[in-house]
N, C-alpha and C positions, 0 to 999 in steps of 0.2 A: 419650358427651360429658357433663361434671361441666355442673351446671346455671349456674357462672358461670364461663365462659372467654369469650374472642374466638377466632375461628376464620373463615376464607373460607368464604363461603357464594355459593352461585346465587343469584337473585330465589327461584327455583321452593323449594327448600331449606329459606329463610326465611322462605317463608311458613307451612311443614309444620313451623317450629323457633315459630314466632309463636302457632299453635295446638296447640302441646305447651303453649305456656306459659300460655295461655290458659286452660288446663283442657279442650280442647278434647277430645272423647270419640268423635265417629263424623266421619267422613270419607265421601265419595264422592266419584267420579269418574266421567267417562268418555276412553278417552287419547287427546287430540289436542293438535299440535304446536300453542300454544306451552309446553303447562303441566302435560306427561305428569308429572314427577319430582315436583309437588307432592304429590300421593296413593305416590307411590313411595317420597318419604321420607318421609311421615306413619306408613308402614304399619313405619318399622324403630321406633317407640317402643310398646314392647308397652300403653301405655295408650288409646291410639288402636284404637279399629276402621275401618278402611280397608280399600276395595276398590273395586272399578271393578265397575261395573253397568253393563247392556246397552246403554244409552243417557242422552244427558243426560236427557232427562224422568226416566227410572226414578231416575236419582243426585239428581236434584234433591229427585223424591218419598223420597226412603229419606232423606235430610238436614232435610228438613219433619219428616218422622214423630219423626226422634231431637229436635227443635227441640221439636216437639210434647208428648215424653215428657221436656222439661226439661233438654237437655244440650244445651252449647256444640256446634254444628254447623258443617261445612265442606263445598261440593262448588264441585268447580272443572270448569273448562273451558275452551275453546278458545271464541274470538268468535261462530261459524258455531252450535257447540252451543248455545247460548243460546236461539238460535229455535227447536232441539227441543224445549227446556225452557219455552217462553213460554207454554203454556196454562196448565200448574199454578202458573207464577211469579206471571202479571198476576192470576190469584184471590187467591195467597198471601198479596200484598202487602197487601192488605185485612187478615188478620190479624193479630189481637197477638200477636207472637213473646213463645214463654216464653224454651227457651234459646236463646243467642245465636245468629243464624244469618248466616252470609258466605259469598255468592258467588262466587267468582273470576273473572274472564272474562278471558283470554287474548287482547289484542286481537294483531293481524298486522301493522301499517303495516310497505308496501313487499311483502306477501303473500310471504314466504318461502317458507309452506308452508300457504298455505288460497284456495281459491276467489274471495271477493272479500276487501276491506277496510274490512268493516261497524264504524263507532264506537260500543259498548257504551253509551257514556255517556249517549247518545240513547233507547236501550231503556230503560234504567234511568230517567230523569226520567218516560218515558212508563209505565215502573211503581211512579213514585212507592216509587224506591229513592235514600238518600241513595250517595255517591260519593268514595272516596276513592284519587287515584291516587299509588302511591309509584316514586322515580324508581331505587334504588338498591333492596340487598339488605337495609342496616340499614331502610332505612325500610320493605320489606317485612315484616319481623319484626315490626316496633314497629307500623303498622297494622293490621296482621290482631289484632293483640292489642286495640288502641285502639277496632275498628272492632265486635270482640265483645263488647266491655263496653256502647259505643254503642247495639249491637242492644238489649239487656238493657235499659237506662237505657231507650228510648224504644218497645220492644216492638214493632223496626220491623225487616225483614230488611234488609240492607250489601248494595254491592257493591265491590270491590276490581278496578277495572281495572290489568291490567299489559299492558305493551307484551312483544312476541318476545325485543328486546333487553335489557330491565333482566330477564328470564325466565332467562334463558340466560346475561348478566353477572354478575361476582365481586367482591366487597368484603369488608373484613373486618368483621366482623359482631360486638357482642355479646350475649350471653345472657345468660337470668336462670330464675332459678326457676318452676317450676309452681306454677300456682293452680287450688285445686277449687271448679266452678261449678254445682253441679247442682242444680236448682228441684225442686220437690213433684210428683208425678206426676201424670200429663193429668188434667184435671176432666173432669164432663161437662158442659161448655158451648155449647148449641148455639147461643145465637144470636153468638158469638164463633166459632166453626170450624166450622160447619155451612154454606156461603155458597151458603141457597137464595135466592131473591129477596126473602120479607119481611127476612131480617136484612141483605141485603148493600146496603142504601138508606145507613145514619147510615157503612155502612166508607167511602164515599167522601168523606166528612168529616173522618174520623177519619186516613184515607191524608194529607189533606194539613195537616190539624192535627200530626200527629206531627214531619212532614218544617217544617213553623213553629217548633215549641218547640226544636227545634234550634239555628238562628238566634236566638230570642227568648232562649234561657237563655246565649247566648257560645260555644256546642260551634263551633259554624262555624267565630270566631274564632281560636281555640286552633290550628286548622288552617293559618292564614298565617302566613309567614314573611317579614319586610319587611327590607331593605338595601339603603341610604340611600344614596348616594353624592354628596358635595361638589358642590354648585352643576353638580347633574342638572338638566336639566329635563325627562328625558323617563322612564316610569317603565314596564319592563318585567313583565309578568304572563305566568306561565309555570306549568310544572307538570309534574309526574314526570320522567322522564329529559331533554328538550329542556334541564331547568334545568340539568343537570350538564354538557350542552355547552353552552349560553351562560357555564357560570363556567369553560369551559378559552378561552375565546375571548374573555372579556371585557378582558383587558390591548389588544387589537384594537382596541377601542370608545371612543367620548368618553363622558366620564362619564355613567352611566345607573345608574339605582335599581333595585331587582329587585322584585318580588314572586311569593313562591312560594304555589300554592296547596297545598295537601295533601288538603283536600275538596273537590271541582268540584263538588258539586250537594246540598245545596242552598248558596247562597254567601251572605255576610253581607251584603248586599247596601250597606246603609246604613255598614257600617263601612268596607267597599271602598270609597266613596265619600268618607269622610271622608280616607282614605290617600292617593289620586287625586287629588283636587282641586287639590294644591298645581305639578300637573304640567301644562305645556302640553302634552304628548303621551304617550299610553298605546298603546303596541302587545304585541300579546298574539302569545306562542308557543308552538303547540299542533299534534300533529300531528293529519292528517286530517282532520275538521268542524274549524266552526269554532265547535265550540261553548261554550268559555269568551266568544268573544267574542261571541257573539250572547247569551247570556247576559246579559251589558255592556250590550250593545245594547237590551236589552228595559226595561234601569232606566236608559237614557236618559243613559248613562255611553259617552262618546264614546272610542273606540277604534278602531285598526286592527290587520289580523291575516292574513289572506288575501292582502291585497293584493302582503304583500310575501311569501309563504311557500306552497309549493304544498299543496295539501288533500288529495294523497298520495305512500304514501313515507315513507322516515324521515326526520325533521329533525336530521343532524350537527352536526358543527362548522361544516363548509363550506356547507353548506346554512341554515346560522342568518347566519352570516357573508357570507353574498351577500344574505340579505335585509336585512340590516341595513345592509351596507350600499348599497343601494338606497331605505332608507329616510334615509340623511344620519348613518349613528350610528356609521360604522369611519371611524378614522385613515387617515391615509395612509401608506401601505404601501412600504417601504424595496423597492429593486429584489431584495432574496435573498426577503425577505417574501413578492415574488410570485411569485419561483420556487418557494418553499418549497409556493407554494398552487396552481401547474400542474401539482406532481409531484404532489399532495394527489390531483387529479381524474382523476389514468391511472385506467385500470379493470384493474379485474383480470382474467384471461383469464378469460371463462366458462365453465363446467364442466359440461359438458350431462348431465342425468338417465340413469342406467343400471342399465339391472336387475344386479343382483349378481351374482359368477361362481356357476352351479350353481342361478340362480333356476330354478323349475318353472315360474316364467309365462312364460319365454322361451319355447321350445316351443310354445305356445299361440298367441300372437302370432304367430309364424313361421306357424305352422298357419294361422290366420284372412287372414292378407295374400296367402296365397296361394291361399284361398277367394274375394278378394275379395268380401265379403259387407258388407252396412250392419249396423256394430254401436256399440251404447250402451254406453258404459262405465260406470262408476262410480269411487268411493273408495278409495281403497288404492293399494300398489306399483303393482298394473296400471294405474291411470291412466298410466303409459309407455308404454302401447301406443299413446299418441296422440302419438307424438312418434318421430323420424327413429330408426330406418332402417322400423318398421315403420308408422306411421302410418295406422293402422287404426282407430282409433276416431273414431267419429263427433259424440257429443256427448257431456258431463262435466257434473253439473249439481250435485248433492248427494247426500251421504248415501243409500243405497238407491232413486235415483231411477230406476234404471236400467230397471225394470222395468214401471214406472209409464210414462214415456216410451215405450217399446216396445207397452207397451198402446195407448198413443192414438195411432202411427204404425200401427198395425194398423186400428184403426177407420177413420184417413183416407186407407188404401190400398184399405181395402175400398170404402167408399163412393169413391175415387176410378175403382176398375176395374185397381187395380194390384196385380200379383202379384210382394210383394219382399219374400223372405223376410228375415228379421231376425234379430241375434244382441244378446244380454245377457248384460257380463260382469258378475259380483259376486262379491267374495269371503266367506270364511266369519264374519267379525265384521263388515261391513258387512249380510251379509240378518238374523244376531240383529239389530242393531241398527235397521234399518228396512225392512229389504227385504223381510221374510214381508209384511207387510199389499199388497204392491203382487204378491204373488203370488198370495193368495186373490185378489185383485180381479180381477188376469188373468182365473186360471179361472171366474170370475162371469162375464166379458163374450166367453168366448171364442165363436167360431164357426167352423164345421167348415173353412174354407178358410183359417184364419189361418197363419200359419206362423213359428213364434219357435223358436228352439235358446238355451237358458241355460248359460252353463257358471258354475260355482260352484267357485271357487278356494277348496279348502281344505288351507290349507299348514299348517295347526296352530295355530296364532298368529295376533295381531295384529301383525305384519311391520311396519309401517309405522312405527309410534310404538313400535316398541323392542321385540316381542315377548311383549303381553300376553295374559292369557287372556281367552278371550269363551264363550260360553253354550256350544260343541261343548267346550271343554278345561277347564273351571275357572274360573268367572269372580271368584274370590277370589285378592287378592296370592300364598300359599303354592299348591304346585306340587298339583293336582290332577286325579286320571283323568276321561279321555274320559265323560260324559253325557249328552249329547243327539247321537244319530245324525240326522245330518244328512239325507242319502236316506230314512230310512224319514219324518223331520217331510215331507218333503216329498211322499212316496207319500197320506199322510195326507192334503194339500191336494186330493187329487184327481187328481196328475199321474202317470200310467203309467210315461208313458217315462223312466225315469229309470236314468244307466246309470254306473256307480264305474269311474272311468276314472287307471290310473299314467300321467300325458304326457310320463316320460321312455323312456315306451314308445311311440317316436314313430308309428311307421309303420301301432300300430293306434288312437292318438290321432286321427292326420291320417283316417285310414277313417272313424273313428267319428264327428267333428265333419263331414263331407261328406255322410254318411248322414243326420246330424240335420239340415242345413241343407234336404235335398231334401225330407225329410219333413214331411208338412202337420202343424200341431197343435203340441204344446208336447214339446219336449223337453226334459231338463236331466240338462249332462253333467257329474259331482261329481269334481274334479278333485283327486287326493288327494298328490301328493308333497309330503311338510312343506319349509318353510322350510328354505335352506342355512344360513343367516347364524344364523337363530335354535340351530339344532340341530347346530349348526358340523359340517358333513356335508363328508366330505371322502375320497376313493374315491381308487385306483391314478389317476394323472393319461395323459393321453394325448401322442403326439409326432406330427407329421408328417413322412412318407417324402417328401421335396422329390422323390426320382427319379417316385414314381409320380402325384405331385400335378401339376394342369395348368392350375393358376391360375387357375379356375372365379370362384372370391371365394364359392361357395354357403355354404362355412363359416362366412366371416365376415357374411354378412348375416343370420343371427342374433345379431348384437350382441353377443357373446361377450366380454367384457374379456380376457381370453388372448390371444384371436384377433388376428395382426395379418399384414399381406403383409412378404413379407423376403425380399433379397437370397441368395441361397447362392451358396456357392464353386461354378463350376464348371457352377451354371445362366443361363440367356441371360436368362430371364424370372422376376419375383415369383413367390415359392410362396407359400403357408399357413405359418404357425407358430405356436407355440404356449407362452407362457411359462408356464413350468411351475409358476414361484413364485403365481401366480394361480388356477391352473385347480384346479378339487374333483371330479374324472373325472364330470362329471354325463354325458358322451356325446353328448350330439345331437349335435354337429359331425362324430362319426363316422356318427353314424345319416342325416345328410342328403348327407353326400360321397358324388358319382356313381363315383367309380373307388377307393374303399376306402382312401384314404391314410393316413387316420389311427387310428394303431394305441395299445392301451392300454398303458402298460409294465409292468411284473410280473405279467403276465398278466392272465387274467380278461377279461370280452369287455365289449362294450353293454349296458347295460338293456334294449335290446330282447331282447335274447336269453337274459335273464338272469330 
């Protein structure tokens, strides 16, 4: 890409195109949906060092250290990693940033694809970080550039909230040239980055003097965008994407005035007020908190915001446009209008979550449900195991918790008098990431009658977010060999039983997880077939013999996308079938059929047998 074109860009794109331009030098990550591609494409401009670290904390500290050593820094993440990162952040912020440093956070309204729908912007005031949310792609670009000159100017670290969908939306976008930013190398300064207790008394001064001169010197201001409209009386305040659906909806409305913010936090507070004033009514649209308007609310600047607007979920068109008008502020709606806006709210068929054809955690899942056993899940694809047909998992909480959890339902079975054994699933970039510290800790509190089985999914990859690498494969963008053996770090911890298991070897899979569950004490079984989707693995496919099939459905209750029941010429009853265009011969469907139906084509047999 020539440094001055237009071009469509993601959010995600634009932010890795914002800190090219930036002068931006070290990147970190950790990948989680909604803000994987930021560090992905940071990592195709060779000026950039980018990579993804073990976890937010570690990306955070590796983008401090280059911050520290005078280069524009970036690490991004997903909403949830942020409170990995909150020890070393909330010291940080005390700090005077040399080179420029911006944090990303990925927030989820409407949880597509995260746990809950925690609002960033609440963290960040409470670490005395200023706030800047951009609605679109250009203005992704143009903030993260804005937001690291900012850092610089005020020796303060940014954060840069983006929502899933301005993340993952496209605009056209322009570019501009690179700037070099890089400061004099680290001093020794201890009572500036050293934060024992005598120095870190004047930092909580200085945290909210910095986030003052903001405000005080007009940076705030520069951030609003005001649009006035003819004998408004009522004045809308909004901010990142909601404003791009209230200006497709606005021809809907009686005349109304906008106001965009670009910085939420800290806000000019006195000048908002001078803009406000001339309006009998201010309603504020924001997804999630309601934190612009409370905001409002604390300088005694009367607004409403919630009232008419749910505090989760995304805020649409249609969703801005029922609050509004509930609020007294849309037209009256021609009769196609309203049909236009019943067809608006069909839903679209739901598309229930599925392990891919030839996943290796299928198998495993199949296995455990027919164990019936109490098991904690964790992070990753396998979180599907808690959801139809196999519905096996018990609780889902964060990030390597799984382990942790299982420790402390151990402790209140013992002292309850109950003997239930337990299973923990984790995969192989979920325990780098946080799941070893919850396994030393087991082996610290264990006792000889406990009884846990670990299985530890390692499909090669980080599966989930697209196939990256984590501490077992290469935890650097470019492709690198296997380094950290899994089984023997763990022999290391103390645990014996530790057993390398193929699970599209079913029949000694299903033995070997039965054996672990009965046995007292900690077992962990290291489950090794890679990833289909990542390693695009794709085998002689299989067919079923409808004559010798007898409509059991055992095939299909492993969830198999192939898999479905079907008519044949000639028989009375459903058989098994098998779309061929689907299937990657992974085999269990032949390894669980009781009467041998289904057969591989061009030979060659089962994994089991193989």
């Amino acid at each position: 890409m020539s440094d001055k074109e237009k071009t469509i860009m993601t959010g995600n794109q634009a932010i890795a195109r914002g800190f090219y331009e930036a002068g931006g030098l070290v990147a970190a990550s950790y990948p989680g949906s909604p803000t994987v591609e930021i560090l992905e494409t940071a990592n195709q401009y060779p000026e950039i060092d980018a990579a993804f670290s073990i976890n937010e904390k570690v990306a955070l500290e590796t983008a401090i250290g280059a911050s520290f050593a005078g280069v524009r820094a970036m690490v991004s993440m997903k909403h949830v990693g942020v409170n990995i990162a909150a020890d070393p952040l909330l010291t940080f912020t005390q700090t005077p940033v040399r080179g420029g440093f911006l944090l990303v956070s990925g927030d989820d309204p409407g949880m597509h694809s995260s746990q809950n729908e925690q609002d960033n912007r609440n963290l960040a005031k409470f670490a005395n970080m200023a706030v800047v949310v951009p609605g679109n792609s250009q203005e992704a670009k143009d903030y993260t550039k804005k937001a690291l000159e900012l850092s610089e100017k005020y020796a303060m670290p940014m954060m840069l909230q983006i929502t899933s969908r301005a993340c993952h939306s496209r605009c056209l976008v322009e570019t501009g040239e690179r700037e070099e930013a890089i400061q004099d190398e680290f001093p020794r300064d201890v009572p500036s980055y050293a934060m024992i207790p005598p120095n870190t008394f004047d930092k909580q001064y200085a945290m909210k003097e910095r986030l003052e001169q903001i405000v005080a010197d007009g940076e705030a201001e520069k951030w609003c965008q005001m649009e006035e409209a003819y004998q408004a009386e009522t004045l809308i305040v909004t901010a990142g994407l909601p404003y791009y659906h209230l200006k497709e909806i606005e021809e809907k409305l009686k005349p109304v005035s906008i106001l965009k913010l670009g910085m939420v936090y800290p806000l000019p507070l006195n000048h908002l007020k001078e803009l406000i004033q001339p309006y009998k009514q201010v309603i504020v649209i924001e997804e999630m908190t309601p934190f612009i308007e409370n905001e409002l609310a604390l300088a005694n600047i009367s607004c409403e915001g919630k009232k008419y607007f749910s505090f989760t979920g995304e805020l649409g068109d249609q969703e801005i446009l029922t609050g509004l008008r509930n609020a007294g502020l849309a037209r009256e709606m021609s009769v196609v209008s309203r049909q236009e806006e019943e067809m608006e709210k069909e839903k679209v068929t739901p598309r229930p979550p599925l392990f891919c054809p030839g996943c290796p955690h299928r198998p495993v899942f199949d296995i455990l449900k027919k164990s019936k056993v109490m098991v904690n899940n964790d992070i990753g694809c396998y979180s599907m195991g808690l959801f139809p047909p196999f519905e096996v998992s018990h609780s889902l909480i964060s990030m390597g918790a799984t382990i942790g959890i299982s420790t402390g339902m151990l402790k209140a079975n013992r002292k309850a008098g109950r003997e239930i054994p337990l299973v923990s699933v984790i995969g192989d970039g979920t325990f780098f990431h946080s799941g070893m510290p919850g396994m030393v800790n087991l082996m610290d509190h264990l006792e000889p009658e406990d009884n846990l089985t670990i299985i530890l999914l390692d499909n090669g990859t980080t599966a989930m977010t697209g196939g990256q690498k984590n501490a077992s494969t290469g935890k650097r963008m470019p492709e690198a060999e296997k380094h950290i053996h899994i089984p023997s770090l763990i022999k290391e911890m103390g645990i014996e039983e530790v057993q390398i298991l193929d699970q599209f070897r079913y029949k000694e899979t299903s033995a070997a997880v039965k054996k672990a569950i009965k046995t007292p004490g900690v077992s962990v079984l290291v489950m090794t077939r890679p990833c289909a989707l990542h390693f695009k693995i794709k085998e002689p496919v299989f067919y079923v013999e409808p004559e010798t099939c007898i409509g059991c459905r055992t095939c299909i209750k492993t969830n198999c996308p192939p898999l479905r029941m079907k008519k044949y010429e000639g028989q009375e009853k459903e058989k098994s079938s098998i779309d061929p265009s689907m299937c990657v011969g992974c085999s269990i469907c032949a390894q669980v059929c009781p009467v041998n139906a289904i057969k591989r084509r061009e030979g060659g047999g089962t994994n089991e047998g193989n």
